[in-house]
DRENGU-99227 format. One record per atom (N, C-alpha, C): x, y, z; residue number from 1; chain. Coordinates in steps of 0.2 Angstrom, whole numbers, padded with zeros to 4 digits. Atoms other than C-alpha are relative to their C-alpha. Layout:
! residues N
      x      y      z  resi  chain
      X      Y      Z   NUM      A
...
! end
This chain:
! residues 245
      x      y      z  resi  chain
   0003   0003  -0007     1      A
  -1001   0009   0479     1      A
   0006   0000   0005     1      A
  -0004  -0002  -0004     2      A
  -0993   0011   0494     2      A
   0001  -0008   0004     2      A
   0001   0009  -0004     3      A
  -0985  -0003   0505     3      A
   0002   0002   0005     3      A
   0000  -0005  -0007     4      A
  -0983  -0005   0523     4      A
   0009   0002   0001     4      A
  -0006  -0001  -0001     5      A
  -0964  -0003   0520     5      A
   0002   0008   0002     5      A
   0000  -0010  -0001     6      A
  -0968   0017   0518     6      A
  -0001   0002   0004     6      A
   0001  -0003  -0005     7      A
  -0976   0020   0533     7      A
   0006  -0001   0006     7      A
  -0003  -0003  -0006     8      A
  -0967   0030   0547     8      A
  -0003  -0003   0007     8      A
   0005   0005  -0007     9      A
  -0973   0018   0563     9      A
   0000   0004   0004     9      A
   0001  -0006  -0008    10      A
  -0969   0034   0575    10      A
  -0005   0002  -0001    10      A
   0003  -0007   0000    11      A
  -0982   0044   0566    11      A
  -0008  -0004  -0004    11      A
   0007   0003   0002    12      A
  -0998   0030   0563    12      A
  -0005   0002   0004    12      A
   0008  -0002  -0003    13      A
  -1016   0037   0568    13      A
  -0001  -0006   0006    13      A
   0002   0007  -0008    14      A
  -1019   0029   0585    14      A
  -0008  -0002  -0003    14      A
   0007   0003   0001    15      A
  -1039   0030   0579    15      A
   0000   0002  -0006    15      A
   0002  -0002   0006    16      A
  -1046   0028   0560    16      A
  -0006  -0002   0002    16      A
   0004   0002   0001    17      A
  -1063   0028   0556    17      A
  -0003  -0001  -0008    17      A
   0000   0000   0006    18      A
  -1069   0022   0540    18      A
  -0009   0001  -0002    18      A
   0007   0002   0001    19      A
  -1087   0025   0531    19      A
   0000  -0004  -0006    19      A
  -0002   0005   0006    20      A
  -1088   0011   0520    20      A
  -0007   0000  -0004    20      A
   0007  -0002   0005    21      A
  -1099   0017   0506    21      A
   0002  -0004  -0009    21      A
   0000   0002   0006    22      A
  -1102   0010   0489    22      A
  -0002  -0007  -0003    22      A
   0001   0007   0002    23      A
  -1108  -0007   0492    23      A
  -0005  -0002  -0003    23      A
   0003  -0002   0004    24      A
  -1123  -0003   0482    24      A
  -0001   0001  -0008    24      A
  -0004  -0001   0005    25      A
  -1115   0002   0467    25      A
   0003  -0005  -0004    25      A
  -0005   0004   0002    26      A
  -1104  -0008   0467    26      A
  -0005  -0008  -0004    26      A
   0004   0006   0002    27      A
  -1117  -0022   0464    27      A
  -0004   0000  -0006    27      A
   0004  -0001   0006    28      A
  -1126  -0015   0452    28      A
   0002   0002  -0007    28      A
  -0005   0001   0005    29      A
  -1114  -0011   0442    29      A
   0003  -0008  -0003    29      A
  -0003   0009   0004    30      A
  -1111  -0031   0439    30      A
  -0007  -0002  -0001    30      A
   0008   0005   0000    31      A
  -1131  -0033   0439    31      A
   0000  -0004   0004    31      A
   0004   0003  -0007    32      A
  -1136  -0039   0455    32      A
  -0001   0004   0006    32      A
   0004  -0003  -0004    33      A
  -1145  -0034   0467    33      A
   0005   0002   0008    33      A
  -0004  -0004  -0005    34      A
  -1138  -0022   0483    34      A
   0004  -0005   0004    34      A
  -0003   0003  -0005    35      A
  -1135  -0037   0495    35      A
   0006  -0002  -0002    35      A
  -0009   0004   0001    36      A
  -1123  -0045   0485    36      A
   0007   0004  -0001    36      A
  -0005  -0006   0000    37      A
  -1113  -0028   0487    37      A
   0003  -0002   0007    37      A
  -0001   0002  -0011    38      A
  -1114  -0030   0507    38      A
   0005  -0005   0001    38      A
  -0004   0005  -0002    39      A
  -1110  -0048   0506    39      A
   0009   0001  -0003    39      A
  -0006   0000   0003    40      A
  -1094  -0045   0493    40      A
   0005   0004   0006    40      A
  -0002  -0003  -0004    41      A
  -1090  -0031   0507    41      A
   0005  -0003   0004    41      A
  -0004   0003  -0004    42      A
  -1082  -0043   0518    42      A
   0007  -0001   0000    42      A
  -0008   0000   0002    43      A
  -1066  -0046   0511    43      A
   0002   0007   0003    43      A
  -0004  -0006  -0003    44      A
  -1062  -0026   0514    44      A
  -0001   0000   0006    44      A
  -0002  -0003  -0006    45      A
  -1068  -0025   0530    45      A
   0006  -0006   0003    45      A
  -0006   0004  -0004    46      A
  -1057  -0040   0534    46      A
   0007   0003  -0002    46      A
  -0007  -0003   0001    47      A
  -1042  -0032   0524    47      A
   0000   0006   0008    47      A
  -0002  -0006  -0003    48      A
  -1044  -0016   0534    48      A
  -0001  -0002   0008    48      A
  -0002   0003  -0005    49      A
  -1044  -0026   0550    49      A
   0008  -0001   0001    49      A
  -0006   0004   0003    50      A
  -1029  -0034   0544    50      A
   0005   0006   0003    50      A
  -0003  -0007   0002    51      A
  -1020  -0017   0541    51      A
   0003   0004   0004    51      A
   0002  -0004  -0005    52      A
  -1026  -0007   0555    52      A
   0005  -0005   0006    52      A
  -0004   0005  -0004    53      A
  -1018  -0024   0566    53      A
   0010   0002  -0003    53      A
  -0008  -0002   0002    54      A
  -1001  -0022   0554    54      A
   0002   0006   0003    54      A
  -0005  -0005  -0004    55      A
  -0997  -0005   0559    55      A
  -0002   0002   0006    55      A
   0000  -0001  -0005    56      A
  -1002  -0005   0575    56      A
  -0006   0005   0001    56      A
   0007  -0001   0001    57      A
  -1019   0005   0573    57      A
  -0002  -0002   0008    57      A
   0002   0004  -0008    58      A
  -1026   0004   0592    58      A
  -0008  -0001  -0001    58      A
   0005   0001   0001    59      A
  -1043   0009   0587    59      A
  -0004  -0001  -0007    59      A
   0003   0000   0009    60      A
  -1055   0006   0569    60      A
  -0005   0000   0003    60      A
   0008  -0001  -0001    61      A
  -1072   0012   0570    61      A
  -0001  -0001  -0006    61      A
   0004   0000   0008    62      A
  -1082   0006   0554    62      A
  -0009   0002   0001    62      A
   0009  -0001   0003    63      A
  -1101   0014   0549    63      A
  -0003  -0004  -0003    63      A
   0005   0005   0001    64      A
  -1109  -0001   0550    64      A
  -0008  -0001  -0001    64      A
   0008  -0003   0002    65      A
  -1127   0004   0548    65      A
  -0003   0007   0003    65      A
   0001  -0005  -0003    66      A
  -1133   0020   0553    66      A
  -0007   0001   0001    66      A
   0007  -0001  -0004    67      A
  -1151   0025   0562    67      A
  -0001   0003  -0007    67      A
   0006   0000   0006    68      A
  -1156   0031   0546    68      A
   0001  -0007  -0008    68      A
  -0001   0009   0005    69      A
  -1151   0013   0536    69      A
  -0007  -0004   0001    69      A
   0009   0002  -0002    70      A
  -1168   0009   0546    70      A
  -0004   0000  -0006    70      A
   0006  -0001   0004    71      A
  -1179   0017   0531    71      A
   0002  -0004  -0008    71      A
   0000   0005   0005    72      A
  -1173   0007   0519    72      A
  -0005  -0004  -0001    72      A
   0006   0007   0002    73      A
  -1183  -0007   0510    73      A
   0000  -0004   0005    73      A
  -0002   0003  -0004    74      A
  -1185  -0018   0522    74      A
   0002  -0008   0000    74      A
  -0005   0007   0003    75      A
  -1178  -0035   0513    75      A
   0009   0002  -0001    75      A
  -0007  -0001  -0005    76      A
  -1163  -0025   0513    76      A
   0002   0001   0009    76      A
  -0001  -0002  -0007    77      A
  -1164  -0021   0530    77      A
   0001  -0006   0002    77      A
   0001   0007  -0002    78      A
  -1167  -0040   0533    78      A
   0004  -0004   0001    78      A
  -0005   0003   0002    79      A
  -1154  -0045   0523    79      A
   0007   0002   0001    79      A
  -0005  -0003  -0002    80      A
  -1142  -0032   0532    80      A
   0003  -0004   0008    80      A
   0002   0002  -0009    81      A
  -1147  -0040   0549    81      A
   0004  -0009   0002    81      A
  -0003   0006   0000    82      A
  -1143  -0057   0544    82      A
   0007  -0001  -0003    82      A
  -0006   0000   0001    83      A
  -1126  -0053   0537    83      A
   0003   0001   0002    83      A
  -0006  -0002  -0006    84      A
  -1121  -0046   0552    84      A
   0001  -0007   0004    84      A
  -0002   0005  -0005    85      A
  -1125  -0062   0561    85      A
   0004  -0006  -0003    85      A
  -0003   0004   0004    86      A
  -1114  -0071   0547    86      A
   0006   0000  -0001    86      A
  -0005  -0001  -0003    87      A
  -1101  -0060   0548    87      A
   0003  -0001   0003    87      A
  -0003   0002  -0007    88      A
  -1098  -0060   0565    88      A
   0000  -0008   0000    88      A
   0000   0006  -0003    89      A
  -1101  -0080   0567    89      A
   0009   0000  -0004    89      A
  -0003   0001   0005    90      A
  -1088  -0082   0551    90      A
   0008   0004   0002    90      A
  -0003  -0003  -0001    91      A
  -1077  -0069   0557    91      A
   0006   0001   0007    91      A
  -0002   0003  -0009    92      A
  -1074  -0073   0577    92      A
   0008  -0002  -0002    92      A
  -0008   0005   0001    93      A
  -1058  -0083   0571    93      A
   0003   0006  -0002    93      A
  -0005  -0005   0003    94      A
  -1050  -0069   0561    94      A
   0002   0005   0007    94      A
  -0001  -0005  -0002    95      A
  -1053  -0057   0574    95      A
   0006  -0005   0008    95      A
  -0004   0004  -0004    96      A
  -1045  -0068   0589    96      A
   0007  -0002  -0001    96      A
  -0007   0001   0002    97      A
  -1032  -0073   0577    97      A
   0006   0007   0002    97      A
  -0004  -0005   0000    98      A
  -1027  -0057   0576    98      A
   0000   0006   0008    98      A
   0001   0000  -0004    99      A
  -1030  -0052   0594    99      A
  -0006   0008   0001    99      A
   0006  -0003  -0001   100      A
  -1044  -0041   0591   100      A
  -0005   0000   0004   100      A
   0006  -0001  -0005   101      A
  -1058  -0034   0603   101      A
  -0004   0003  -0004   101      A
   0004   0000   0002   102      A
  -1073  -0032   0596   102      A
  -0007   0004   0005   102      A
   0007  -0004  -0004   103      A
  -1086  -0016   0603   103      A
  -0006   0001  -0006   103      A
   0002  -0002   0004   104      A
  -1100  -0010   0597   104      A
  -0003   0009   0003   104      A
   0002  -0007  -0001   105      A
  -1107   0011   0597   105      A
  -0006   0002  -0002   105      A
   0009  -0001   0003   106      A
  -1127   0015   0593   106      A
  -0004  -0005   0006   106      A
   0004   0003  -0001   107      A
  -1143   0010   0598   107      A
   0000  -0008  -0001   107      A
   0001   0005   0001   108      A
  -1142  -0006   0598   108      A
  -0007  -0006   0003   108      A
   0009   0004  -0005   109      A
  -1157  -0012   0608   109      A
  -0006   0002  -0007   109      A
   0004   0001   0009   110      A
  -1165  -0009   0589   110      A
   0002  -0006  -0003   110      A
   0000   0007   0003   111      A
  -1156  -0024   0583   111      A
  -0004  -0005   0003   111      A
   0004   0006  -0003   112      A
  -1165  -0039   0582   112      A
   0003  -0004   0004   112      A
  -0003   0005  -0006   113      A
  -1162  -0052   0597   113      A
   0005  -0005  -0004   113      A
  -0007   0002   0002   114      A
  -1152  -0064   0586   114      A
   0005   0001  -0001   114      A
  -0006  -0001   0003   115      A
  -1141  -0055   0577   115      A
   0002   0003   0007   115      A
  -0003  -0004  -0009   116      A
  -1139  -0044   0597   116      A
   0003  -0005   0004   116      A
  -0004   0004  -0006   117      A
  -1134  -0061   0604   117      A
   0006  -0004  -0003   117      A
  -0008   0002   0001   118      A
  -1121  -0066   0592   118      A
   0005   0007   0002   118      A
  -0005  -0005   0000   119      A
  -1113  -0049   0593   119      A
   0000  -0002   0008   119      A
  -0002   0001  -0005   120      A
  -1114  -0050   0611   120      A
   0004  -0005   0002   120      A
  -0004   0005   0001   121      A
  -1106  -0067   0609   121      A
   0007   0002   0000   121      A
  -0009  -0002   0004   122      A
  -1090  -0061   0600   122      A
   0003   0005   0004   122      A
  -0002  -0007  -0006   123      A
  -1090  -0045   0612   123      A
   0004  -0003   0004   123      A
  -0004   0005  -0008   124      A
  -1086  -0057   0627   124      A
   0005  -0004  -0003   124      A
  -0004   0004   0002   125      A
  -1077  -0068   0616   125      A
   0008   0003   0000   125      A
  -0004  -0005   0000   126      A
  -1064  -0054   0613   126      A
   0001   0003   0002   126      A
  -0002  -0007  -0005   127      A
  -1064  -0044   0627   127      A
   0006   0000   0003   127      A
  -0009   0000  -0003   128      A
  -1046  -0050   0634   128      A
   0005   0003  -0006   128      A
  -0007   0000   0005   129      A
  -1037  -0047   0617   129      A
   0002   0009   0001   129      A
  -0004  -0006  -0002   130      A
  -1027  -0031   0617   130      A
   0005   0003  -0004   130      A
  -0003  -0006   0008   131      A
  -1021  -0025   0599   131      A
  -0005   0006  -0002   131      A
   0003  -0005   0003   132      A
  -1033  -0015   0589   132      A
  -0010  -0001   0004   132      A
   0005   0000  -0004   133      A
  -1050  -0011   0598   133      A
  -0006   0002  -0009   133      A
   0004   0000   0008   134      A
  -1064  -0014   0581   134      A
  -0007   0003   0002   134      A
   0010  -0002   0000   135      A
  -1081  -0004   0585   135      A
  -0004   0000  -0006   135      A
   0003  -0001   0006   136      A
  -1093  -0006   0574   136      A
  -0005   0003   0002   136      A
   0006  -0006  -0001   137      A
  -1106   0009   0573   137      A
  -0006  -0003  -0001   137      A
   0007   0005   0004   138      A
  -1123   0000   0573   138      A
  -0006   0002   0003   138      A
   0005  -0001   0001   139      A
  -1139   0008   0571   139      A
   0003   0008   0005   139      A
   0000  -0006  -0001   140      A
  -1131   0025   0575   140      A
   0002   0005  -0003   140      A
   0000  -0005   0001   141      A
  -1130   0042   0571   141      A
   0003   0005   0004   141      A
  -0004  -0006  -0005   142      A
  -1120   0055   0578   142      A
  -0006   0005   0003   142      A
   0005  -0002  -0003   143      A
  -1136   0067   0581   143      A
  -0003  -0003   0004   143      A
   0001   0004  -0005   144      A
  -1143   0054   0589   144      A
   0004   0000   0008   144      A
  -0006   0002  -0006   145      A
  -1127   0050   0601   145      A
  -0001   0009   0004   145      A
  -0001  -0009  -0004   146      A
  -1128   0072   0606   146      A
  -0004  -0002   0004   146      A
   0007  -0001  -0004   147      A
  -1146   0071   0610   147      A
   0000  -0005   0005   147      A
   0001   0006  -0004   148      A
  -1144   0053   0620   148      A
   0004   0003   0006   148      A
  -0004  -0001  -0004   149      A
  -1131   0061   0628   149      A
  -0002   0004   0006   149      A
   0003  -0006  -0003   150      A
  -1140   0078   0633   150      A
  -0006  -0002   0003   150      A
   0005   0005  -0003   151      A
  -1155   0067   0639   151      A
   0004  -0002   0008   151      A
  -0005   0004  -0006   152      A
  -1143   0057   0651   152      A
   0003   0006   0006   152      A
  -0002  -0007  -0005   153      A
  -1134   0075   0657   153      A
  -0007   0003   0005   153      A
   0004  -0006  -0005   154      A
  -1152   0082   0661   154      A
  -0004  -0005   0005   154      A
   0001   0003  -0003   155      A
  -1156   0066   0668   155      A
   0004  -0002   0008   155      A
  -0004   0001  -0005   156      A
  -1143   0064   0680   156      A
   0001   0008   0004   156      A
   0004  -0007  -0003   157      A
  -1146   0083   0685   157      A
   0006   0005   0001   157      A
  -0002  -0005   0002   158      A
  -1134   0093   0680   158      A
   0000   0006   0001   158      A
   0001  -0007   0005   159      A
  -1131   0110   0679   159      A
   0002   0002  -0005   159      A
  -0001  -0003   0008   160      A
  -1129   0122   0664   160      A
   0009   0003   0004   160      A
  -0007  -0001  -0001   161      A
  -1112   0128   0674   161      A
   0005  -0005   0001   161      A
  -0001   0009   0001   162      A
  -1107   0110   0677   162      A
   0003  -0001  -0008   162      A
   0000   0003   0004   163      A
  -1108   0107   0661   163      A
   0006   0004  -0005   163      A
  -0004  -0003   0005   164      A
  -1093   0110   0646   164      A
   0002  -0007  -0002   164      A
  -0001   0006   0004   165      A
  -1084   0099   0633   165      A
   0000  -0005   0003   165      A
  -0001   0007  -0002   166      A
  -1077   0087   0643   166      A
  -0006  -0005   0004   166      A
   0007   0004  -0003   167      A
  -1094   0083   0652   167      A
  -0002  -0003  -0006   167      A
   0003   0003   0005   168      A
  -1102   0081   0636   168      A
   0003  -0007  -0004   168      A
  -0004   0005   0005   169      A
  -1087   0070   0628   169      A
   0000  -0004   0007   169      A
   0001   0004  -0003   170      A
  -1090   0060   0645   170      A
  -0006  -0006  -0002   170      A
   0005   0002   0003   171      A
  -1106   0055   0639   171      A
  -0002  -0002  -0006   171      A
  -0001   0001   0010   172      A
  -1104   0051   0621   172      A
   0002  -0009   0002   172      A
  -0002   0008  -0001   173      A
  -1104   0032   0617   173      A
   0006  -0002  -0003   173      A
  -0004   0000   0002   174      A
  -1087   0034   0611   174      A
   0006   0004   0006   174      A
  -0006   0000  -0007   175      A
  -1079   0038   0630   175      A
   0005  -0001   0001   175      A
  -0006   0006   0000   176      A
  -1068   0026   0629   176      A
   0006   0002  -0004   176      A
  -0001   0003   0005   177      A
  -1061   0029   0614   177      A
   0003   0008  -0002   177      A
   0000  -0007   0003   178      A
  -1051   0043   0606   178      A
  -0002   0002  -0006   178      A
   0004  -0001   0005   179      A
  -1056   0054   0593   179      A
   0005  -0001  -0004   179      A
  -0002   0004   0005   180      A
  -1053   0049   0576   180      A
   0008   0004  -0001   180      A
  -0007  -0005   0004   181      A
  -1035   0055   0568   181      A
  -0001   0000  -0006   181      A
   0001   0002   0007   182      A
  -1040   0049   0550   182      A
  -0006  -0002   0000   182      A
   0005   0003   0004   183      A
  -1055   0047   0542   183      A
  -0001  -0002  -0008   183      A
   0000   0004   0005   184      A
  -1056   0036   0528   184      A
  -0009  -0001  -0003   184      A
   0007   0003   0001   185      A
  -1074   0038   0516   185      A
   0003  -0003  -0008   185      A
   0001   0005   0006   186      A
  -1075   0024   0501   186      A
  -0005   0006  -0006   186      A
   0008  -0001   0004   187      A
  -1089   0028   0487   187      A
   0001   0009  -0005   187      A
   0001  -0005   0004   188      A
  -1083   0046   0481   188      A
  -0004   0006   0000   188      A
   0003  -0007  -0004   189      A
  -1094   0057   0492   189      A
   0004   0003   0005   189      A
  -0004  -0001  -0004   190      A
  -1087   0068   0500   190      A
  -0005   0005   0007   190      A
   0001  -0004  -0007   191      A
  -1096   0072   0516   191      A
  -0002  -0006   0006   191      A
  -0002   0004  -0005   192      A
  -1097   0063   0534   192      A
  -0007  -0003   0003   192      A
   0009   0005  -0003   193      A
  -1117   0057   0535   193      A
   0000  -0002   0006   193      A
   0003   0001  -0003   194      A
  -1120   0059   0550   194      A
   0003  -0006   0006   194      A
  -0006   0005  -0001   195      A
  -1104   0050   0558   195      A
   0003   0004   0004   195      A
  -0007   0000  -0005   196      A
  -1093   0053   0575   196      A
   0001   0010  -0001   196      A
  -0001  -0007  -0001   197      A
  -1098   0073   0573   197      A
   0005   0004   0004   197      A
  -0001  -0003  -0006   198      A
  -1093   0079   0589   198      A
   0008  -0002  -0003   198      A
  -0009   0004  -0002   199      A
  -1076   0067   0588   199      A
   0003   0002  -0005   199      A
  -0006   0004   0002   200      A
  -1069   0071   0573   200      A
   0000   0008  -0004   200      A
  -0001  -0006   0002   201      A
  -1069   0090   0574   201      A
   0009   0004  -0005   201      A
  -0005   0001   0004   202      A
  -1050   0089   0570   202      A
   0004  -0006  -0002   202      A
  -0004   0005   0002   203      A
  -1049   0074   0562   203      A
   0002   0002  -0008   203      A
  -0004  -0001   0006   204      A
  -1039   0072   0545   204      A
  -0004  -0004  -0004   204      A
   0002   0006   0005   205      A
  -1050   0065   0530   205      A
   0004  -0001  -0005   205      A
  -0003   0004   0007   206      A
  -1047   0054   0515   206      A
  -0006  -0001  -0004   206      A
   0004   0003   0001   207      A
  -1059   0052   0503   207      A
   0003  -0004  -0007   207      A
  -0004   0001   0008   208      A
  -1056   0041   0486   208      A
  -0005  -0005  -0002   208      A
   0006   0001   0006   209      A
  -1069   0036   0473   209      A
   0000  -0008   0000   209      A
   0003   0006   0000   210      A
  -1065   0017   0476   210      A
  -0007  -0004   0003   210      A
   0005   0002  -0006   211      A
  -1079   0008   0482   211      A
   0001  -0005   0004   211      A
  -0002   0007  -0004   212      A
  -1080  -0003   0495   212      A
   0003  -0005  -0002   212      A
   0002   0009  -0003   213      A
  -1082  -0021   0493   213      A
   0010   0001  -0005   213      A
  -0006   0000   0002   214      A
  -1063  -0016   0481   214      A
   0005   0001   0004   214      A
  -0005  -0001  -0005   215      A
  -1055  -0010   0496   215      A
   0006  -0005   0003   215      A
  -0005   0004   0000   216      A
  -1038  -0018   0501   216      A
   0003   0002   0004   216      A
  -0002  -0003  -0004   217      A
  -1025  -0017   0513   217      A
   0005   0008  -0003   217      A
  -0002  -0005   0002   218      A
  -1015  -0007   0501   218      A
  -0003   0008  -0001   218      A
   0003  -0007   0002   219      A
  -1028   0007   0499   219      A
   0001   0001   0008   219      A
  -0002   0000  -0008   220      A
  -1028   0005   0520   220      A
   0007   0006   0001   220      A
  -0007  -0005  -0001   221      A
  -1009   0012   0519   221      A
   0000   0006  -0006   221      A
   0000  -0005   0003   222      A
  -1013   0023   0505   222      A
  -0001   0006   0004   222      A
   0004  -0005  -0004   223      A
  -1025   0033   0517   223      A
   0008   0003   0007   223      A
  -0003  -0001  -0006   224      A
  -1013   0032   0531   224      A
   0009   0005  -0003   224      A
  -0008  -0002   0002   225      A
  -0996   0038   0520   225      A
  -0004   0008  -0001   225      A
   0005  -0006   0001   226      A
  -1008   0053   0514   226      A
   0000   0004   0006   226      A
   0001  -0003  -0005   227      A
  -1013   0057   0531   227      A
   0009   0001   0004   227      A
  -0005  -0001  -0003   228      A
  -0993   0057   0537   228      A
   0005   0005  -0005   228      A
  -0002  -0005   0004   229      A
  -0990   0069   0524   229      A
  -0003   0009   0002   229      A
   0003  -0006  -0001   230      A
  -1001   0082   0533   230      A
   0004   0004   0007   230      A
  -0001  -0004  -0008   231      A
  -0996   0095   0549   231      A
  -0007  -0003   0002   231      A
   0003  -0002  -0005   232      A
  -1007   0094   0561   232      A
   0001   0005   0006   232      A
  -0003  -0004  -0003   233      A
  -1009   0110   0568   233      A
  -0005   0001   0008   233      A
   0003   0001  -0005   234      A
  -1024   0109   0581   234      A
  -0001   0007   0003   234      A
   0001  -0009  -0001   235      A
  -1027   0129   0580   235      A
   0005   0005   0001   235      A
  -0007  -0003   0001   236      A
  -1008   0134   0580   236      A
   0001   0001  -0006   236      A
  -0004  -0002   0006   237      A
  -0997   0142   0568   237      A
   0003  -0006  -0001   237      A
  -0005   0005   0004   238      A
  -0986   0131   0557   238      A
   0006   0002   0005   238      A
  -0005  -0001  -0004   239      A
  -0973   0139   0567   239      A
   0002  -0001   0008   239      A
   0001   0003  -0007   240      A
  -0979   0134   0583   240      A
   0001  -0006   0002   240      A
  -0001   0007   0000   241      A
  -0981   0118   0578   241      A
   0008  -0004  -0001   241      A
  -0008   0002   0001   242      A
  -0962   0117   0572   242      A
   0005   0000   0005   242      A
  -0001  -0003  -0006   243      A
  -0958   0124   0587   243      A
   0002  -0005   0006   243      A
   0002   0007  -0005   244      A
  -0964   0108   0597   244      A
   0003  -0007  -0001   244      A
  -0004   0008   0003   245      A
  -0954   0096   0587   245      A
   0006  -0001   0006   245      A
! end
């Protein structure tokens, strides 16, 4: 396991994003039912709060429910709705302690009204702080975010000559926000379900077979000592890139 001793602080991921998969799994495997996966979940996202705060991490995006999380059962969906507003309540102090801001990225006008007014609570509660920026992706999907996007461009009237990456990456509910450097997925699958498409054309993944709700801050620094062991080359040669050093 890595500790934060190892890490090179000149060469940490300004942006991670993580898909925190397994908390399912994870549940069943102890014989209980999926929520008590979700709820156990808490401890890691707060490690990898934590983490992300220790090495100086500006942004963490977490895959907190995705537009297709919708067709689930809907007692899970229920029981996902009101964990977020538990979360957050329960959480507020951690994030503050640690000077965390707290966004969020998706449709959200699909969340129910109470769990949209605590979050929007903590949002405000946290909008001065000025370490690690925490979005949580909630009730969205990357396809979703193009087409929203391409909507709003042809709303706002555009032309087709007008228009190139930067237009589009103006439009994305992740503007603000640079694209990932590290992608971090839990659970052992290895693909990006429908996650920060667009953004994370050259990001660096990790994947590793723990599952969530086991995640810690030291697996946090594993991902990130992995990802400082990589070039980035950004469409150059290896030689080009030595070159720039």
């Amino acid at each position: 396991m890595a500790t934060i001793e190892q890490i090179d602080r000149n060469r940490v991921p300004r942006h991670v994003a993580i898909i925190m998969d397994g908390n399912g799994r994870w549940a069943m495997q102890r014989k209980h039912e999926r929520l008590f996966g979700h709820h156990s979940a808490m401890d890691a996202v707060r490690a990898a709060v934590e983490a992300a705060v220790a090495l100086g991490v500006e942004y963490l995006t977490l895959y907190t429910f995705s537009t297709e999380n919708w067709n689930r059962p809907q007692a899970e969906v229920d029981g996902l709705m009101e964990l977020l507003v538990k979360a957050v309540h329960s959480e507020t102090k951690t994030l503050m302690d640690n000077n965390v801001r707290l966004q969020t990225i998706g449709d959200t006008s699909r969340i129910p009204e109470r769990s949209r007014k605590v979050l929007e609570g903590c949002i405000k509660q946290t909008a001065a702080n000025t370490s690690t920026t925490l979005a949580l992706a909630l009730s969205y999907s990357s396809r979703w975010e193009i087409a929203e996007a391409l909507k709003q461009i042809c709303r706002d009237g555009l032309k087709a000559d007008d228009i190139d990456e930067e237009t589009l990456r103006r439009y994305l509910t992740t503007a603000d926000y640079p694209d990932p450097d590290l992608l971090i997925r839990t659970g052992g699958e290895l693909r990006v379900s429908n996650f920060l498409l667009w953004q994370m054309a050259y990001t660096e993944f990790y994947f590793t077979d723990l599952l969530w709700p086991d995640f810690r801050h030291e697996h946090f620094y594993d991902a990130v000592l992995d990802y400082q062991q990589r070039q980035r080359r950004f469409g150059k040669t290896e030689a080009q890139v030595e070159n720039e050093k």
